[in-house]
C-alpha positions as CSV (number, residue, x, y, z in Angstrom):
1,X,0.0,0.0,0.0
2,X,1.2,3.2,-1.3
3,X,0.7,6.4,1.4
4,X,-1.3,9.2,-0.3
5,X,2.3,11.9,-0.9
6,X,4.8,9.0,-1.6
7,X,6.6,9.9,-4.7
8,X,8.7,8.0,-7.5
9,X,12.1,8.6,-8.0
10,X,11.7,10.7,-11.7
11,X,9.6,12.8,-9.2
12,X,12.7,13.6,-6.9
13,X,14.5,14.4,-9.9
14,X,11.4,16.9,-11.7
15,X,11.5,18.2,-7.9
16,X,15.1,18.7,-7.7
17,X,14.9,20.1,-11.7
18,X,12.3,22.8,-10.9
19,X,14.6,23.9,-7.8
20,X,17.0,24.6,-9.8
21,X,15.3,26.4,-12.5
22,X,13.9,28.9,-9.3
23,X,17.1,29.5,-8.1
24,X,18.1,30.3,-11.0
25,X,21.0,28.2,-12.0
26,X,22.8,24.8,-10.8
27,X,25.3,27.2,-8.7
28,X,22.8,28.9,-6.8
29,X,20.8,26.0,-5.7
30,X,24.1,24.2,-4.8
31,X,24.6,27.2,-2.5
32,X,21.1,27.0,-1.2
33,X,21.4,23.5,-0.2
34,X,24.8,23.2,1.5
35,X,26.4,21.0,-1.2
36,X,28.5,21.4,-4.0
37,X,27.8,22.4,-7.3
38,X,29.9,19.0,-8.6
39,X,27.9,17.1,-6.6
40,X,24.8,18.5,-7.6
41,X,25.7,17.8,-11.3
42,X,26.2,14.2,-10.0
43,X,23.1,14.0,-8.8
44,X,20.7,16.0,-11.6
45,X,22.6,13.1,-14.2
46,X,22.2,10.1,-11.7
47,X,25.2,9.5,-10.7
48,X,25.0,10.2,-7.2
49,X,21.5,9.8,-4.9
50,X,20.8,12.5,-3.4
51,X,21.1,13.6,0.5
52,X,18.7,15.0,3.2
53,X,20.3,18.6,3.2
54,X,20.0,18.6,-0.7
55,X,16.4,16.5,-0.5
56,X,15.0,19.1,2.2
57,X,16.1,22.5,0.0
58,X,14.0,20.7,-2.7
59,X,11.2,20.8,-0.5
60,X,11.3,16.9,0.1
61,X,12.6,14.5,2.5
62,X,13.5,11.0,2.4
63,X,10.8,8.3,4.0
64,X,12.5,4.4,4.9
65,X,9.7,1.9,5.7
66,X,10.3,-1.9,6.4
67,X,8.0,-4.6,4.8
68,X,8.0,-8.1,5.4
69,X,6.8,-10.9,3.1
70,X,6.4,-14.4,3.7
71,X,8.8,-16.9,2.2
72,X,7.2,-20.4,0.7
73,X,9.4,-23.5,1.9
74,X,11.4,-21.7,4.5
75,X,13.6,-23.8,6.8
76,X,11.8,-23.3,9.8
């Protein structure tokens, strides 16, 4: 099940594109975020996934959840 805001990872990067395009340019929103325009670059071409700090000035933030599944002929 799917909560109602959870988002795909092409929608990070959109999110993360459209931030940059507000600030103005790659260097600005580098500067915005607290990371460097290098690793920003890294990120926008997928290189690199992108952190809290950089997640949060994109006006997102990163949600872990756990899942569990049940496994046919498990030693037991």
């Amino acid at each position: 099940m799917r909560a109602s805001n959870e988002i795909r990872s092409a929608d990070v990067y959109g999110a993360i594109n459209r931030a940059v395009k507000s600030a103005g340019s790659q260097q600005s929103f580098a500067e915005k975020a607290g990371v460097s325009p290098a690793f920003l670059s890294s990120v926008m071409h997928g290189r690199r996934s992108p952190t809290d700090k950089l997640l949060k000035a994109a006006g997102l933030r990163r949600v872990v959840s756990v899942h569990f599944e049940f496994v046919e002929n498990a030693d037991v």
